[in-house]
ZAMARGU-4260 file (C-alpha; in steps of 0.2 Angstrom, whole numbers, plus 5000, padded with zeros to 4 digits):
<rodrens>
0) 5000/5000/5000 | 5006/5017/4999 | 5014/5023/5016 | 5012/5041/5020 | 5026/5050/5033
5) 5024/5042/5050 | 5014/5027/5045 | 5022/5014/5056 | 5007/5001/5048 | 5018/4987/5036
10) 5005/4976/5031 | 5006/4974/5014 | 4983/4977/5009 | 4990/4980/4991 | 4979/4969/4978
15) 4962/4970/4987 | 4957/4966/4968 | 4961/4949/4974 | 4944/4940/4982 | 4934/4951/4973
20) 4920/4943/4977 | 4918/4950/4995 | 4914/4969/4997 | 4929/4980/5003 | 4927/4979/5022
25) 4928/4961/5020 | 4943/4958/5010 | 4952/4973/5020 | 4946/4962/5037 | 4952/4947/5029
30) 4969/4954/5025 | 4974/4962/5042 | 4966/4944/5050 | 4979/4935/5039 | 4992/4946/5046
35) 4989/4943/5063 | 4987/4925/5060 | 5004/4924/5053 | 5013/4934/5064 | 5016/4948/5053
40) 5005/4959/5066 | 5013/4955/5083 | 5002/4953/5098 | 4998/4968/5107 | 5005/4981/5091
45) 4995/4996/5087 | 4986/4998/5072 | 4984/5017/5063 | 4969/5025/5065 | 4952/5022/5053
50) 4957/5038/5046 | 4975/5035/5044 | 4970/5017/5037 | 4955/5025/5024 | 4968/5036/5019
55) 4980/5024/5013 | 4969/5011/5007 | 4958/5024/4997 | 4941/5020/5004 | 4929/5027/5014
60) 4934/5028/5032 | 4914/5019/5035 | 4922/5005/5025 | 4938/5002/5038 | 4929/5006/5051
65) 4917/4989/5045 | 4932/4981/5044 | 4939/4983/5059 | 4921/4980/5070 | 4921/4962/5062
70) 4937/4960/5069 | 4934/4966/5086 | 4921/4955/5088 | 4929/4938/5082 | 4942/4942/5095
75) 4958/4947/5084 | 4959/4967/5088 | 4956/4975/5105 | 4949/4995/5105 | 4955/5003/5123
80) 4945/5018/5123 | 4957/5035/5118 | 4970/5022/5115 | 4966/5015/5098 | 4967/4997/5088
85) 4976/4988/5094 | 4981/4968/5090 | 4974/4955/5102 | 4989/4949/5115 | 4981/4931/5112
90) 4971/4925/5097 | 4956/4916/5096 | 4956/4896/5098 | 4947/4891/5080 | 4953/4902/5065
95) 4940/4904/5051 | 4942/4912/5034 | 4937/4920/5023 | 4933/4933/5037 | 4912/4935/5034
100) 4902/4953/5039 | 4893/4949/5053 | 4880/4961/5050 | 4877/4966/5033 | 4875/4987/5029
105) 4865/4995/5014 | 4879/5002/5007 | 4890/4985/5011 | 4877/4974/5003 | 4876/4986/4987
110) 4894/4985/4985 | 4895/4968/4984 | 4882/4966/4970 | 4891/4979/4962 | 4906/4966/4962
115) 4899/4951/4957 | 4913/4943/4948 | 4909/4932/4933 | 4919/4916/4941 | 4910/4915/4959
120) 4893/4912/4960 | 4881/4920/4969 | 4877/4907/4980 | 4895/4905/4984 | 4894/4923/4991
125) 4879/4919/5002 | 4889/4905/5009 | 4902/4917/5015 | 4889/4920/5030 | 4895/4902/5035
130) 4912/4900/5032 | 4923/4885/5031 | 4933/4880/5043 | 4954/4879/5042 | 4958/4874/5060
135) 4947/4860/5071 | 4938/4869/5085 | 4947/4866/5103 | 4935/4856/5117 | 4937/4872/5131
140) 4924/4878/5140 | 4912/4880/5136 | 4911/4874/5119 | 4893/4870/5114 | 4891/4855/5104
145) 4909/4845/5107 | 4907/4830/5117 | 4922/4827/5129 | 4933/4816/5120 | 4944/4809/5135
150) 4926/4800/5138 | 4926/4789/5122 | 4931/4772/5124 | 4947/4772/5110 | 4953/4755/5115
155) 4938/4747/5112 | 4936/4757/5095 | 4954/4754/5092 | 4950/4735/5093 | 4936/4735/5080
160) 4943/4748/5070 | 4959/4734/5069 | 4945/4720/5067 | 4935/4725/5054 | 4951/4732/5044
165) 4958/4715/5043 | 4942/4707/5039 | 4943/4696/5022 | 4932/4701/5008 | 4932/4719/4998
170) 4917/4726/5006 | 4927/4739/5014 | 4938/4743/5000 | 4927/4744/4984 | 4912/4756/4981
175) 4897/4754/4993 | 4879/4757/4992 | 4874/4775/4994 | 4860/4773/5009 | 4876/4763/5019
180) 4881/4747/5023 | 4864/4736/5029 | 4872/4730/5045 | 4873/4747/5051 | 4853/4751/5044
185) 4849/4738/5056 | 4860/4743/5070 | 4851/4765/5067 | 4834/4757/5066 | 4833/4746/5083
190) 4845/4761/5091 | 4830/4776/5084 | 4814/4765/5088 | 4823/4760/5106 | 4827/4775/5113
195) 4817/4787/5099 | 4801/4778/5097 | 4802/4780/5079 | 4795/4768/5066 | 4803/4763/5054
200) 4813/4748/5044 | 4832/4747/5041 | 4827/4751/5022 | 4821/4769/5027 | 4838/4774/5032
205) 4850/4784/5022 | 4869/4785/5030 | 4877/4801/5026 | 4890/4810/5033 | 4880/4825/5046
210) 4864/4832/5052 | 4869/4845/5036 | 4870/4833/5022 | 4853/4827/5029 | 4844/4843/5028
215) 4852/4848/5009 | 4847/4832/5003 | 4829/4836/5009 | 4829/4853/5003 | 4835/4845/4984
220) 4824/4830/4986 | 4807/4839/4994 | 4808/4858/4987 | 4812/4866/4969 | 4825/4881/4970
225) 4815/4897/4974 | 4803/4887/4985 | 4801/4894/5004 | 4806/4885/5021 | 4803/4887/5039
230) 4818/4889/5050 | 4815/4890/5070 | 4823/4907/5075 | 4834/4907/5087 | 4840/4892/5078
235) 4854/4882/5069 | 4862/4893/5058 | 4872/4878/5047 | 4856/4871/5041 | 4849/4886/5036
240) 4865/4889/5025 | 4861/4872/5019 | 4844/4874/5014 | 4850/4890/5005 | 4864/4880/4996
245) 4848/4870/4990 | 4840/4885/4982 | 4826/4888/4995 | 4822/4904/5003 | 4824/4903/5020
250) 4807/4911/5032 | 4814/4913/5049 | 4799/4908/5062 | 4800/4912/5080 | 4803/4901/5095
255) 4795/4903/5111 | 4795/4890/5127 | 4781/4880/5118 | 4792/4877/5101 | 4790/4884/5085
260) 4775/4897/5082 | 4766/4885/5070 | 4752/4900/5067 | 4767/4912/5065 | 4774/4901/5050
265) 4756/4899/5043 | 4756/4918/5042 | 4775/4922/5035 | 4775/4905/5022 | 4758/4894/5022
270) 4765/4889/5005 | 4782/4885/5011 | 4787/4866/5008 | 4798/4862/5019 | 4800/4864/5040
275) 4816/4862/5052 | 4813/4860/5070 | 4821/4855/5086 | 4806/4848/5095 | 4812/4838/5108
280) 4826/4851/5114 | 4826/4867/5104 | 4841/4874/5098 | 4849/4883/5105 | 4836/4889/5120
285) 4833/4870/5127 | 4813/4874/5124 | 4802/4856/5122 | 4789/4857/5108 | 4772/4856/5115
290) 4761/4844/5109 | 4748/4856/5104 | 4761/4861/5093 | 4765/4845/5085 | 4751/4840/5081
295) 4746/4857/5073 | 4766/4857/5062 | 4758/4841/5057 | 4743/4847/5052 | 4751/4858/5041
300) 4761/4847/5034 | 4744/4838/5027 | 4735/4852/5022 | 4750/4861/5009 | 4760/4845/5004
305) 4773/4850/5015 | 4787/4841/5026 | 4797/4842/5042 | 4813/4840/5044 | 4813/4835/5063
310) 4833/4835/5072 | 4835/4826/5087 | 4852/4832/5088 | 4854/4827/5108 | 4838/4816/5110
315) 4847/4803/5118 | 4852/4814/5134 | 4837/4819/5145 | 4840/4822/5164 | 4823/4826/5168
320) 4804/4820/5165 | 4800/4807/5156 | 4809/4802/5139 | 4800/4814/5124 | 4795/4803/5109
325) 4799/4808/5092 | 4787/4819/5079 | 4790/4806/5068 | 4782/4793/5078 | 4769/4802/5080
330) 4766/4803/5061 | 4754/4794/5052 | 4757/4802/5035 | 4772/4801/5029 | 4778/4820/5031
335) 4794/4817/5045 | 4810/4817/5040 | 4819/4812/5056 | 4838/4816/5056 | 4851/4810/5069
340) 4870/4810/5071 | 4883/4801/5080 | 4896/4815/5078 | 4889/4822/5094 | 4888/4809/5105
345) 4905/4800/5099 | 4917/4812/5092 | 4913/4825/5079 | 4926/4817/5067 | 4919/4802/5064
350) 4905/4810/5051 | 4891/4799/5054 | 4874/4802/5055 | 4856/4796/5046 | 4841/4800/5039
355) 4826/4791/5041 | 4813/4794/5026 | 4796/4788/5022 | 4794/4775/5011 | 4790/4783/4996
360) 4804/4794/4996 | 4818/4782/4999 | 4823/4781/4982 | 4823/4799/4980 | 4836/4801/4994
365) 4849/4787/4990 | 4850/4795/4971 | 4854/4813/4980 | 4865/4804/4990 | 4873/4796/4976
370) 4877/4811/4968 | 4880/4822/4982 | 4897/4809/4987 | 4891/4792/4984 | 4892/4785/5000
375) 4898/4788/5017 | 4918/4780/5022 | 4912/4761/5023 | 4927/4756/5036 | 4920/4768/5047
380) 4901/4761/5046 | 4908/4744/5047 | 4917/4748/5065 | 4901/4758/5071 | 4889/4747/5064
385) 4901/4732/5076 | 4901/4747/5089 | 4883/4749/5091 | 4879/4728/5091 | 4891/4725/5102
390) 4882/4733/5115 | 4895/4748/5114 | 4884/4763/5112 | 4872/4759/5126 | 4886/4758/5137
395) 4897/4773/5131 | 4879/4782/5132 | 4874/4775/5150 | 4893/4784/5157 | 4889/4801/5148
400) 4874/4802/5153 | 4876/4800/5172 | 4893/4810/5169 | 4885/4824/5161 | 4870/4826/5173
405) 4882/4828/5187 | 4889/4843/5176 | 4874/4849/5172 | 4868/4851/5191 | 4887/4857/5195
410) 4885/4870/5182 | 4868/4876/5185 | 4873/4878/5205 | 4890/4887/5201 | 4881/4899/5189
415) 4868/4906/5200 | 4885/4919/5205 | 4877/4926/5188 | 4858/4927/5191 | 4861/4945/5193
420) 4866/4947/5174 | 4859/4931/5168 | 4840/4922/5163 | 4846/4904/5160 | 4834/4892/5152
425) 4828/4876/5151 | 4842/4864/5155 | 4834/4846/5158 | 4841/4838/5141 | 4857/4840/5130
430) 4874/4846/5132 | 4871/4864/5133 | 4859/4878/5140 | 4856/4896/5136 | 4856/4912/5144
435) 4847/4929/5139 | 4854/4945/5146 | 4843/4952/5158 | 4829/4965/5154 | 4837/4982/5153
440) 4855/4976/5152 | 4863/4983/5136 | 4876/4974/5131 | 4884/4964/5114 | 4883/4946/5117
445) 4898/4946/5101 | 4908/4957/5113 | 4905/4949/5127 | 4909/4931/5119 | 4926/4938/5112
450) 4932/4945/5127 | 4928/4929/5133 | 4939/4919/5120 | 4954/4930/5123 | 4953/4925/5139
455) 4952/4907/5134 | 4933/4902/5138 | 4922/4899/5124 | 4902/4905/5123 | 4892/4907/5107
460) 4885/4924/5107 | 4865/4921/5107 | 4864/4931/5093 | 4873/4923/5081 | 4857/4910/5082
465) 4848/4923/5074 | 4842/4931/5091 | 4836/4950/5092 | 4828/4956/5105 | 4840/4953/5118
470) 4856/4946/5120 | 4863/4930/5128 | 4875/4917/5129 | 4875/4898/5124 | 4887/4887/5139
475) 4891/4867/5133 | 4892/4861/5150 | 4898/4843/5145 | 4915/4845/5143 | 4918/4855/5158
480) 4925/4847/5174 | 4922/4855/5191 | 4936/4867/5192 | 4936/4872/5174 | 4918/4878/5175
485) 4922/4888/5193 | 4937/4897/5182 | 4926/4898/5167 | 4911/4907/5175 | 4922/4919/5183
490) 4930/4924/5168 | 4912/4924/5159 | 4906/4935/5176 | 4922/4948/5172 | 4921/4950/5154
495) 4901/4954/5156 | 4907/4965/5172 | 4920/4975/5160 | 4907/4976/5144 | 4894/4983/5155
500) 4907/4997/5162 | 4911/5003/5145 | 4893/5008/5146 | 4890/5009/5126 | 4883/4991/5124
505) 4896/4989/5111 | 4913/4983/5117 | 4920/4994/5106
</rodrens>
């Protein structure tokens, strides 16, 4: 870039034509991230001023100052107020790129169809809302959705991952069937209608690879591009992105403590063909469908020809009340999809998880999933399939969930230091509860969660569900001992303290 007298700035931003599909702000974010990530912008330097910054990159200072909001709040600069930028001391734990906006101005969203290049595709743009991941995600409190891996029984994986290696034959090693190998069909199908009370046959199961792959292979399968889905918000953002990689609008509908607002949908989408929920723990606010609700979501379904996509993303861990049946139990037509994964209750690299479809739509769903990858790893259906027969699952299962009741009730008791700041919600199922900020308290969740990475604690920001009204925080209690919950609340307790003293509900 060109350096004016005094810059003491030496990040090269030159060739922001590069990446041309991102507006400005986000290539200029993405260029200083890189920096800091390779160590070309020390820990703790100062950065010039927006000004300075505008001045030399010859944009408008709103532009850099976009950019360097986005990287406040994904932890990589620190603003000290009369101070200035300055680099984080310590960076956050999972490293993400392309850098996306996390809010999306006007003038920003004009610019980037204004530079639309002719080799990305639009879609591909979209995507950047949800971008891919070039470093795993560390298991710290109080990471949501990572089960603790030091639980998992390696050795007896180990021994049937050996086992079924060295068995004869090329069942393994040559290509399989895209719904998956039939002994691990038979293995979901008793595991779902045991502890799930879902009906179905071994032949209504379609192995694929995540709860993602599932819900885009409904969305190709069920809808045409252009038709309109339900999405419960808050909700899981990932499968939103999927049903958009589909081609389908995505209609976000409220949540309340009774599930999604079935009359609400009716009024945004009554035409809409598809619907994603949560029922039996709501992501991420822990909130139980009623049935009342169900039954009216299935009704829908009837009357427009529709479907549901029903995640039971954590349906085998419930602490409290009796065990909830599934929506796809309950129906009698043919309108559930019911999805499931073991990359939650194993370990989130073994990419395993299932779909069970009606009937009639079987066929449907093991040509999308032929073309989609043709099949999941085989090897790794063969040893969960032996995993789950040998009476494995149930065991591993049986361990976690005493284990992670006690840290559940642990965590509940130690985090009632923060009832002054905090409303948590339901937390009788799952591997993780939510918090809203209380009524009146202005504060950004994004901030606060950053602040909180900095200090190595993890917390999804509530609003990156989709949230508006107020904010909050999403703890995974799961995969946090005793002690590493007592430090991790009190560094959740002092980075709320901290953002509330700023006093501009910011954190910048």
């Amino acid at each position: 870039m060109a350096k004016h007298a005094g810059s003491v700035f030496s990040v090269d931003v030159t060739g922001l034509e590069t990446g041309r599909g991102q507006p400005a702000y986000a290539r200029i974010c993405e260029r200083i991230r890189s920096a800091i990530v390779s160590g070309a912008l020390a820990p703790s330097a100062r950065l010039p001023s927006s000004r300075v910054l505008a001045q030399d990159l010859g944009v408008a200072r709103n532009t850099v100052d976009w950019a360097l909001g986005q990287l406040v709040a994904d932890g990589y600069i620190v603003r000290r107020r009369g101070a200035g930028s300055f680099v984080a001391a310590s960076l956050p734990e999972r490293d993400t790129r392309p850098l996306a906006p996390r809010r999306t101005s006007p003038d920003a969203a004009a610019e980037s169809e204004r530079q639309l290049p002719s080799r990305l595709s639009r879609r591909a743009i979209a995507l950047q809302s949800y971008p891919g991941h070039y470093q795993s995600a560390s298991a710290i409190p109080f990471t949501p959705s990572l089960p603790p891996i030091d639980l998992f029984p390696r050795a007896v994986w180990n021994r049937l991952l050996q086992r079924e290696a060295t068995q004869a034959g090329t069942a393994y090693w040559a290509y399989g069937a895209s719904n998956g190998l039939p002994a691990l069909r038979e293995a979901i199908a008793a595991h779902a209608s045991a502890m799930r009370a879902t009906r179905c046959s071994p032949e209504q199961v379609i192995v694929v690879t995540s709860t993602q792959q599932a819900v885009e292979l409904a969305g190709k399968v069920l809808a045409d591009p252009g038709d309109r889905a339900w999405a419960e918000t808050p909700g899981y953002q990932p499968v939103q992105h999927c049903l958009r990689a589909a081609g389908l609008q995505v209609v976000p509908v409220p949540v309340d403590e009774h599930g999604l607002d079935v009359a609400e949908g009716r009024r945004l989408a009554p035409d809409a063909r598809l619907a994603y929920v949560t029922p039996a723990h709501q992501y991420p606010m822990g909130y139980e469908m009623s049935m009342e609700r169900r039954r009216a979501l299935l009704d829908w379904t009837r009357q427009h020809d529709a479907y549901v996509i029903e995640d039971d993303y954590d349906g085998d861990y419930r602490y409290e009340g009796r065990p909830i049946a599934s929506l796809q139990g309950m129906d009698a037509g043919g309108r559930v999809i019911y999805v499931g994964s073991f990359n939650k209750i194993l370990f989130p690299a073994l990419r395993i998880a299932y779909a069970i479809v009606p009937e009639p739509l079987v066929a449907a769903f093991v040509d999308a999933k032929h073309v989609a990858d043709g099949h999941t790893a085989l090897l790794m259906q063969g040893v969960l399939a032996a995993f789950i027969h040998e009476g494995h699952l149930a065991r591993h299962l049986r361990k976690t969930r005493t284990i992670y009741d006690e840290r559940r009730l642990d965590f509940l008791e130690q985090a009632r230091a923060l009832a002054d700041v905090l409303d948590f919600g339901p937390a009788t199922a799952g591997m993780h509860v939510a918090a809203l900020f209380k009524p009146g308290l202005a504060l950004d969740d994004r901030a606060v969660a950053a602040e909180c990475a900095r200090a190595g604690v993890v917390v999804h920001p509530l609003s990156k569900y989709g949230a508006s009204e107020r904010g909050g925080l999403v703890f995974g209690f799961a995969g946090a001992s005793r002690a590493a919950t007592r430090c991790g609340l009190e560094i959740v307790a002092k980075a709320i303290a901290e953002m509330g003293a700023k006093g501009d509900g910011s954190g910048a």
